[in-house]
LUMVOKE-557517 format. One record per residue: residue in one letter; z, x, y of N, C-alpha, C, O in turn. Coordinates in steps of 0.1 Angstrom, whole numbers, plus 5000, padded with zeros to 4 digits. Example, Ala and Ser with C-alpha at 12.3 -4.5 7.8 and 13.67 -1.06 7.14 Angstrom:
A507851324943507851234955507851324967508551424967
S507151284978507151374989507951295000508051345011
***
This chain:
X123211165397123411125383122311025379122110925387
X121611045367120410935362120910805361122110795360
X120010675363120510575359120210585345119710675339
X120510525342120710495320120410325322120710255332
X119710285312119710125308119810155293119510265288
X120210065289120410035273120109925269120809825267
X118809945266118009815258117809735246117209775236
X118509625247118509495236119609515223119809475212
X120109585231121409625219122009485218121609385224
X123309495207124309365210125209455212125409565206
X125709385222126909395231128109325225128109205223
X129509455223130209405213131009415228130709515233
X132109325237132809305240134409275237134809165240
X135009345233136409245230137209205243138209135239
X137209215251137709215261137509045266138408965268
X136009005268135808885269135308835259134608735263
X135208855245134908785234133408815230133008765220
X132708885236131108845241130708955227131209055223
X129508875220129008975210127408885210127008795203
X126708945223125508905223124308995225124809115227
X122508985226121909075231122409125242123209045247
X122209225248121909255264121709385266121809485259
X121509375279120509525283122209575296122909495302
X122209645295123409755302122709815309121909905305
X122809785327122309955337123210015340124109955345
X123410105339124510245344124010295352122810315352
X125210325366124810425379125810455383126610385388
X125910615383126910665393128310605382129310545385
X127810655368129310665360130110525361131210515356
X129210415368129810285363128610215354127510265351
X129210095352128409975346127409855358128109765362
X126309865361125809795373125609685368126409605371
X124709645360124709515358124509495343124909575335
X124009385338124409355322123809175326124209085333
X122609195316121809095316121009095306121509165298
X119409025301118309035295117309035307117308995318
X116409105300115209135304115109235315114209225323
X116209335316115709415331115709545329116309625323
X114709545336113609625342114109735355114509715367
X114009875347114609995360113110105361113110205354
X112210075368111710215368111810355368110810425364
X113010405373113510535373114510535367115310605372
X114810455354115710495348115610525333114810485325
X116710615331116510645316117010565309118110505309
X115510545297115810405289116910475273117010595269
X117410355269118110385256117610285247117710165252
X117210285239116610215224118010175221118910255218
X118310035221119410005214119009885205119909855196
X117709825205117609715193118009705178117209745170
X118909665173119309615164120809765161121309815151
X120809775172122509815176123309785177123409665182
X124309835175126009765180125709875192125109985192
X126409805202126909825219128209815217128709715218
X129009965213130609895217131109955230130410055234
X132209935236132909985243132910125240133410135229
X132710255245133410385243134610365236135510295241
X134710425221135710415215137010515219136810635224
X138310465218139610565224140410605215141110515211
X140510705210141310785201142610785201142710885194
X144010755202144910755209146010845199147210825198
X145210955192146211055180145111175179144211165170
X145211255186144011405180144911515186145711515195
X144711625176144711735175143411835184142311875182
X144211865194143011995202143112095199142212165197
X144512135198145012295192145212355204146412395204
X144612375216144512455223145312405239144812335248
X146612455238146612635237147612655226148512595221
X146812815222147912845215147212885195147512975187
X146312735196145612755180143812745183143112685175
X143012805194141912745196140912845186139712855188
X141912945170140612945158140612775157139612715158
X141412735155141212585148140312545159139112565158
X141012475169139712335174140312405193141512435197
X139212415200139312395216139312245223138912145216
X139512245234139412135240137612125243136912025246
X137312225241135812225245135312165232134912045233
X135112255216134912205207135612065202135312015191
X136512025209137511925203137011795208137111695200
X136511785221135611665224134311685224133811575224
X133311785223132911745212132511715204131311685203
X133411715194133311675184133711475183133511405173
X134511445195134811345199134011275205134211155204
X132811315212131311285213130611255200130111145198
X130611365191129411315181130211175173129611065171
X131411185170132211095163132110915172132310815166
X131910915186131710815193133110755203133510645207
X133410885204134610835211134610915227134711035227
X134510865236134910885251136210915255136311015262
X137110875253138610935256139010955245138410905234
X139811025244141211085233142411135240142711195250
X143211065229144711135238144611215224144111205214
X145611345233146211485229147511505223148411495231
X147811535207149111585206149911705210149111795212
X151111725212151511785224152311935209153112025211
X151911915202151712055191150812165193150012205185
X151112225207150512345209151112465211152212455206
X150812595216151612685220151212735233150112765236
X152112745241153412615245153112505246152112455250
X154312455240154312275236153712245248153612325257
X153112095250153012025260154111975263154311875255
X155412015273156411975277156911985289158111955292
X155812045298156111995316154912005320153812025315
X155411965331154111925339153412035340152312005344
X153512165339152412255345151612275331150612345331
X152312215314151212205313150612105310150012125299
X150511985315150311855314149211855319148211795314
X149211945333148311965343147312055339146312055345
X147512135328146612255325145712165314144512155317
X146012105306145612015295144211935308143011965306
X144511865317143611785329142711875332141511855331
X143212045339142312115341141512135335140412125340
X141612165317141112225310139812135307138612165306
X140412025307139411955302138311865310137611785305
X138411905323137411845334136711995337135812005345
X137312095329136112225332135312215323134012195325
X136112225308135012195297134912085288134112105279
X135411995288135611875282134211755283133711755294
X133911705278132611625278132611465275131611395274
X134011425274134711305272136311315283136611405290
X136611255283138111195286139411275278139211325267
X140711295286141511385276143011335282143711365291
X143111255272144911225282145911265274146111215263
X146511365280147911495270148711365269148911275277
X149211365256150611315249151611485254151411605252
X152711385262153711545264155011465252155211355249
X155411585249157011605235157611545244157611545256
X158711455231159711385235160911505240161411505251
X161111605231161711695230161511825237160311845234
X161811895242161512035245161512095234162412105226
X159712175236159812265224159212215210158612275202
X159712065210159011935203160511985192160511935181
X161512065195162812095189163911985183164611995173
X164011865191164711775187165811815194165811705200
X166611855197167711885206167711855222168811825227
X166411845233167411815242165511735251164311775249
X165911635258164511565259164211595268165011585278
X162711635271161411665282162111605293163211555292
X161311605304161811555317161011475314159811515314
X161211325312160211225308159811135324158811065326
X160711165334159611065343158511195354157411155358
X158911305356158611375359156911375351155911385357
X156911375338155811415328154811285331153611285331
X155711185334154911055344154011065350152811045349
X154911125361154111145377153411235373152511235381
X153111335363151811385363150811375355150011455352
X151011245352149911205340150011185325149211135318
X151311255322151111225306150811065297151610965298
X150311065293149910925289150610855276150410745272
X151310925273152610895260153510945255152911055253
X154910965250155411075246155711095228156411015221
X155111185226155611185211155711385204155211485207
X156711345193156511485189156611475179157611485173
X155111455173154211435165154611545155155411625160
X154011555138154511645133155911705131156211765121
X156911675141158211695140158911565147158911535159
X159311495135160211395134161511395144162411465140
X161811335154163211335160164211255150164311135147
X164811365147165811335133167511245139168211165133
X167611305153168611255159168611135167167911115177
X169611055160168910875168169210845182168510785190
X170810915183171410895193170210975208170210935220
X169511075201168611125210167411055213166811065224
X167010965201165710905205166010755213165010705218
X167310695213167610635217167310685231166210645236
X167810755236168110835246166310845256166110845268
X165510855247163910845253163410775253162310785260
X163610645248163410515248163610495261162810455269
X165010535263166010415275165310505284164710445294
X165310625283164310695298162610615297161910545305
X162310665287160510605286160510425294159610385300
X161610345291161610205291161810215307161610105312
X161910285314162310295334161010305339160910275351
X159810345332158610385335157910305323157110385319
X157910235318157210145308156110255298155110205292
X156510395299155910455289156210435272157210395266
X155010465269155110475255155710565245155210675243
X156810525236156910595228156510595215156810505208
X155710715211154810745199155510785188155810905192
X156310755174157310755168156410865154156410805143
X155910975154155911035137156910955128157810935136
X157110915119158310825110158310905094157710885084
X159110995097159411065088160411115085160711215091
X161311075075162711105072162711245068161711245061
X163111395068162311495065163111585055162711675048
X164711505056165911535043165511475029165711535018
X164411305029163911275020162111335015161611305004
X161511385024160011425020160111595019159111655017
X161211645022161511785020160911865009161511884998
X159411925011159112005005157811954992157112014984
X157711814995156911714991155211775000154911815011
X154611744989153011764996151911684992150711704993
X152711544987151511454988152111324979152611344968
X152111214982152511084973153711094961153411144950
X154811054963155810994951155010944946154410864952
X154610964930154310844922153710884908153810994904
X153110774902152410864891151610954889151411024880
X150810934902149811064905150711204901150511284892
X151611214913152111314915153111374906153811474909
X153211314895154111324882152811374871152911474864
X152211324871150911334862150411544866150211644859
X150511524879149911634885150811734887150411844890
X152011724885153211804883153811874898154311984900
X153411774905153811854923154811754929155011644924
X155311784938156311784943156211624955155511624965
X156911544951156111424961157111374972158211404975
X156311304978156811254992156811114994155711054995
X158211044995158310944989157910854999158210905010
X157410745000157310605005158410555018158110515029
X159510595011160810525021161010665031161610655042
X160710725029160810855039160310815049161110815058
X158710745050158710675065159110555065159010505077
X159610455056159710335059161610345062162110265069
X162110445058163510445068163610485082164410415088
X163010565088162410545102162010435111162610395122
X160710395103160010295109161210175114161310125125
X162210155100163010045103163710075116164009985124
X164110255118165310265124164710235142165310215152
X163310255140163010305155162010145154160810145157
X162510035151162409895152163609885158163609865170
X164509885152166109855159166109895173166509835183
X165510055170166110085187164810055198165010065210
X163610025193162809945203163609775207163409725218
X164309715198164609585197165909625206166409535212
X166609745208168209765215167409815227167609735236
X166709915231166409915243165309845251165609815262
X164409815247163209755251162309815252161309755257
X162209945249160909985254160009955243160209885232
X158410035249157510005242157410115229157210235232
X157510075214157210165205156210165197155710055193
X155510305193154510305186154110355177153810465179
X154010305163154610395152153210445150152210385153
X153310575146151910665146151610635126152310585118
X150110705125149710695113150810635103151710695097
X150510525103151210415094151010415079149810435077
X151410405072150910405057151310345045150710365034
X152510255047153310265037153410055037153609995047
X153210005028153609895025155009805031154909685034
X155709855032157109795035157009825050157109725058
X156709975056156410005071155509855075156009775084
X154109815068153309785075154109605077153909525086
X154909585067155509445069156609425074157309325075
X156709565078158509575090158009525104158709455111
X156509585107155909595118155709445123155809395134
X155309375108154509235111156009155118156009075127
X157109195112158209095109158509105127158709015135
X158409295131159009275144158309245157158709245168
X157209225153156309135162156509025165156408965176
X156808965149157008815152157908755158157908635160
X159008865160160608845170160408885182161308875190
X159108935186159108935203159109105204158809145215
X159509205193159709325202158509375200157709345191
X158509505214157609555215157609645210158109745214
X156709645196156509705185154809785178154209755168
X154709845185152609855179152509975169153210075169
X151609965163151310055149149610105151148710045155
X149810255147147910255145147610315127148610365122
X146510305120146310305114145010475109143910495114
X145610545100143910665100143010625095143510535088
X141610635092140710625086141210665068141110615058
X141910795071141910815050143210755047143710775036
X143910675057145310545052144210455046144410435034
X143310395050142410305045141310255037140910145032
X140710445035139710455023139610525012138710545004
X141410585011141610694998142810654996143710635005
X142910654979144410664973144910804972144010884975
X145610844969146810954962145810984951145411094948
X145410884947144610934934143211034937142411074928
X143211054946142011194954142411344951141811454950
X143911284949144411424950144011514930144211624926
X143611404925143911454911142311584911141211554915
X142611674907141911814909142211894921141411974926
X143211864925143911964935143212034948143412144953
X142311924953141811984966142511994974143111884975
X142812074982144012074996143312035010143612065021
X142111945004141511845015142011755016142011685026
X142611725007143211575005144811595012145411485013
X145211675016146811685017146511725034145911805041
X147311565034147811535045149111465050149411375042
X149711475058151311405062150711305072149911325082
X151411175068151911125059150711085048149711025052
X150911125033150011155023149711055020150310955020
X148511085018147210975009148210905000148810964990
X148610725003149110674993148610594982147410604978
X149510484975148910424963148210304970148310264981
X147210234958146410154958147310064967146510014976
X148210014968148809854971149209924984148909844993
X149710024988149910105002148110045008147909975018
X147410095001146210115010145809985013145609955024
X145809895004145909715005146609625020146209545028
X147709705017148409685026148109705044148309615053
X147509845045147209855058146209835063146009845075
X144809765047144109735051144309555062143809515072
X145509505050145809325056146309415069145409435076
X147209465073147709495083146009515094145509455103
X145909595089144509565105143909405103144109325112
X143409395095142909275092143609145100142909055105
X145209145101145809045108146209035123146508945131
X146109215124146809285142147609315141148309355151
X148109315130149509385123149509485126150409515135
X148709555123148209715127146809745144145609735143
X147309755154146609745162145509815167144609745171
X145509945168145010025168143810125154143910105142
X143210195157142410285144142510435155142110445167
X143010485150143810615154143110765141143510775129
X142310835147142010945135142911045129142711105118
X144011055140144711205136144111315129144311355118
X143211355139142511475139143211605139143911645149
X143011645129143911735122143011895121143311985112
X142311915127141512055128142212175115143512175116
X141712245106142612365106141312485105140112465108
X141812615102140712715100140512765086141512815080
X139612755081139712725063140712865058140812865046
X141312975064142213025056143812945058144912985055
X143712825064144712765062144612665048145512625041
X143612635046143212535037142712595024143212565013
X141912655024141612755014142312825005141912935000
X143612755002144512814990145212714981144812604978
X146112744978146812614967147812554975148612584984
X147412444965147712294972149412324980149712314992
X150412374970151612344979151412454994152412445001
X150512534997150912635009149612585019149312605031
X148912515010148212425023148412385035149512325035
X147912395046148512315058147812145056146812115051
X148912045063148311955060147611895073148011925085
X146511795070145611755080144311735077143711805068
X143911675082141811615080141211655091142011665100
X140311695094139211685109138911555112138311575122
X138811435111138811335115137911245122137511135118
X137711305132136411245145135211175140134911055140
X134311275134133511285131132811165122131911085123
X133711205113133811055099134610925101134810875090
X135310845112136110755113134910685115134710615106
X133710685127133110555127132210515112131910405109
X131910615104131410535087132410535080132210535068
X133810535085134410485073135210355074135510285065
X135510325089135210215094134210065090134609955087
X132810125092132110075090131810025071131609925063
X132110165072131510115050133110045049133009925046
X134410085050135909985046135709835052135609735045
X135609835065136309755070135209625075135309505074
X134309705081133009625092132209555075132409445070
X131409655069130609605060130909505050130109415047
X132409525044133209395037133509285042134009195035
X133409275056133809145062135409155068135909075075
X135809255063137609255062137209235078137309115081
X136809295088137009275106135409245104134609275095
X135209135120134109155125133809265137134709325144
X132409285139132409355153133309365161133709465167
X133709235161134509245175136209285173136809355181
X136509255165137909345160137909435155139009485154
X137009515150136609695149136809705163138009715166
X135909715174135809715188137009695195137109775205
X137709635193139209595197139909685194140309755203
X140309725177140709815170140609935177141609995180
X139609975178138910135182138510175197138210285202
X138610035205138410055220139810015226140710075231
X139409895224140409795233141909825235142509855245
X142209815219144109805217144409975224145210005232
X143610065217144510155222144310215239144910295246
X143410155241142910195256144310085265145010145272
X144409935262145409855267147309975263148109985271
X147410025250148610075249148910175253150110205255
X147410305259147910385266147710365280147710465287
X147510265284147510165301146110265303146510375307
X145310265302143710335305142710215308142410105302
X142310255317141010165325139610165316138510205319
X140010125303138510205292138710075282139609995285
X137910065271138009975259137209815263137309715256
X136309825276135709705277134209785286133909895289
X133609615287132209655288132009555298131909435293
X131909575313131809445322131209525335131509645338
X130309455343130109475355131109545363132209505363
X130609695372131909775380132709825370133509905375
X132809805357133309895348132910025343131710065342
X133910095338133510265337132710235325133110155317
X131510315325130310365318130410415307129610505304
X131310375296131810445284131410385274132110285273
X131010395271129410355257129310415247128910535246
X129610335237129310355217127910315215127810205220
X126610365208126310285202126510355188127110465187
X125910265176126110245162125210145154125110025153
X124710285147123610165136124610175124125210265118
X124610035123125609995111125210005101126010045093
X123609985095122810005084122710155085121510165083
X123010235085122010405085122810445074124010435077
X122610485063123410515057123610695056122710775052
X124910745060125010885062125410915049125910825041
X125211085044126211175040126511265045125611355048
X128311285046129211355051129011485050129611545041
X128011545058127811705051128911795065128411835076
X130011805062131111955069130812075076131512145084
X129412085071129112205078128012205092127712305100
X127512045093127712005104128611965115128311945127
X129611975111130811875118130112015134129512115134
X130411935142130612005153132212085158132612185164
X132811975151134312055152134512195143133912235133
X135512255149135612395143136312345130135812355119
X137412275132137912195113136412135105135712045108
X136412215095135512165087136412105072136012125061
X137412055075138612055064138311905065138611835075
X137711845054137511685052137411675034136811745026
X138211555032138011535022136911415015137011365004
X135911395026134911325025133311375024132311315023
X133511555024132311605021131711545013132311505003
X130911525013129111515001129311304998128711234990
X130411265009130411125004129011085010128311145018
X128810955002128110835014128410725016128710625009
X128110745032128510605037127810535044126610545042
X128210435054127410345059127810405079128710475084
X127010375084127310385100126710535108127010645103
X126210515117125510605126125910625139125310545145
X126610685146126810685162125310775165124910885161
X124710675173123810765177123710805192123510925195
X123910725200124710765217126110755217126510655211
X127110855224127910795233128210875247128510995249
X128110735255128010755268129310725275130110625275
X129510885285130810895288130910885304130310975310
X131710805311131610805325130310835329130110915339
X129210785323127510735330126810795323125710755320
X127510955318126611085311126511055296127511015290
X125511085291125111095277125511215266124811305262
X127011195264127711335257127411335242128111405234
X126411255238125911215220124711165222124511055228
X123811245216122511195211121911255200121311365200
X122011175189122111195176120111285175119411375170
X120111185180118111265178117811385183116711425181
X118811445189119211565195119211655190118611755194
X120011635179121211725166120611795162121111865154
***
């Protein structure tokens, strides 16, 4: 394996606070040393001057498809695409065919992706068998073989008495429970924002409290049983100040946030692109306010893409028979950068946190920092480059974004994965 150095970048640390120059040697898929001025003969240099150095960013919500949907996205094409986007790990939603819901295929997800995978890949297995809601996975079993969180994403566990029920199992093994928050008696048949948009536009909406009646319910039963809960793509105003409130009482309560919760209203949807329709839907201006304070305070801990792959005859029709979902990867680090980094709302080092740290610490993973003897998982990012979003680059097989032809701010130009160089933008 080459050594790698990475020269004169700043080094975004959250882990020990550190946001200084320095030069990174990589060997043998760790971190060797981390200093100024050194000097490797036989190693391969990286241009990092007037870079951000962050930690290998962690994904902790994507869509692989495969098995089961690999026209949409493969595990092969799915990292990636999780490479060019700047992310080294990603956890897996367990919406496949067959569900991710035992270990053999928990274990096929690990195979799959140390044959062809080019990043990190840790399976989310269903709370549910089947991801059905009726009767729950063998959750310590899905432990011992690695599953790295349990959720069944896309399909809401509607029955409390049952989610109680995975909690109290998940809480024996300090696993995480990943909560979809969707009432689905109240957003039934809804395809994008309760509101005046969606009155104006004459379609069918999906109201606000739909996730914010959840969110409350699966506060209570994190606060009755103890485990760890995690409410997935967060969106909603009242959600984001339920979260703040149950933090401040001690429970263990964490939230992640998407990139188009942050940089698009409802009001995207007016000309009827079925780019824009996604669950939980693009909401109103004071929704988006909202989750922006919510990252902004740690309210919201995580930046999570929910990469949503589809194959454009899923998307390629009218809006109500649309499937819903974004491709994601690709566009989270400039939209990041142009929302959040460029306005001041986060510094470096709380983007880095946000996007390494928090979720690499919630899914207990040895990733999200940058220290001597540490694994070799490396972002860089020119924060000045100003891109546009052209789709038909994406490397992912989803080319379903509603940020085509934007422009933005931010560049991943390496990222370096366990020592290896799985992104190099000069490449492309």
């Amino acid at each position: 394996m080459d050594r790698i150095l990475v020269k004169g970048g700043r080094m975004i640390d959250p882990a020990s606070g550190t946001d200084a120059v320095k030069d990174i040697l990589v060997e043998d898929g760790r971190i060797a040393r981390i200093g100024n001025g050194l000097s490797v003969n036989d190693a391969v240099q990286v241009n990092a001057e007037g870079m951000l150095v962050f930690p290998g960013l962690v994904d902790m919500h994507v869509h692989l498809r495969e098995p089961g949907f690999e026209h949409k996205e493969t595990i092969e094409s799915g990292t990636k695409s999780a490479a060019a986007g700047g992310f080294t790990t990603v956890a897996c939603m367990p919406n496949t065919n067959p569900v991710i819901d035992s270990p053999a295929m928990v274990e096929y997800v690990y195979l799959k992706a140390e044959k062809e995978g080019c990043v990190k890949v840790k399976p989310i297995a269903a709370i549910t068998k089947g991801q059905r809601g009726e009767e729950l996975s063998p959750i310590g079993e899905l432990v011992r073989y690695g599953a790295a969180a349990f959720s069944d994403d896309g399909h809401p566990v509607s029955n409390s008495n049952l989610m109680r029920r995975a909690m109290e199992y998940a809480s024996m093994w300090d696993a995480l429970i990943i909560s979809h928050c969707e009432d689905a008696d109240l957003s039934r048949d809804g395809v994008m924002n309760e509101g005046e948009i969606s009155t104006m536009l004459g379609m069918r909406g999906i109201p606000s409290v739909a996730e914010d009646v959840m969110v409350a319910r699966e506060i209570a039963l994190a606060r009755y049983t103890g485990c760890r809960v995690h409410i997935a793509h967060i969106s909603t105003k009242a959600s984001v100040e339920m979260v703040r409130r149950a933090k401040a009482e001690g429970i263990k309560i964490s939230a992640e946030a998407a990139p188009h919760h942050f940089s698009l209203t409802d009001s995207a949807v007016d000309g009827y692109s079925s780019m824009t329709k996604v669950n939980p839907p693009l909401r109103s201006e004071e929704d988006v306010e909202a989750v922006i304070g919510g990252l902004r305070d740690g309210t919201i801990d995580a930046i999570a893409t929910d990469h949503a792959p589809h194959h454009r005859d899923d998307k390629e029709v009218e809006y109500s028979m649309a499937a819903f979902g974004i491709s994601g990867l690709e566009t989270a680090v400039p939209l990041a950068v142009t929302h959040l980094l460029r306005p001041g709302i986060l510094t470096p080092l709380e983007l880095a946190e946000r996007m390494s740290l928090a979720p690499a610490r919630l899914l207990r993973l040895d990733a999200g920092y940058i220290a001597e003897g540490g694994p070799a998982d490396i972002t860089v990012i020119d924060p000045d480059c100003e891109v546009v979003v052209d789709v038909s680059r994406f490397v992912s097989k989803g080319k379903n974004s509603p940020f085509d032809g934007m422009k933005l701010w931010g560049r991943v130009l390496y990222t370096m994965a366990g020592g290896r160089i799985a992104w190099n933008a000069e490449n492309r």
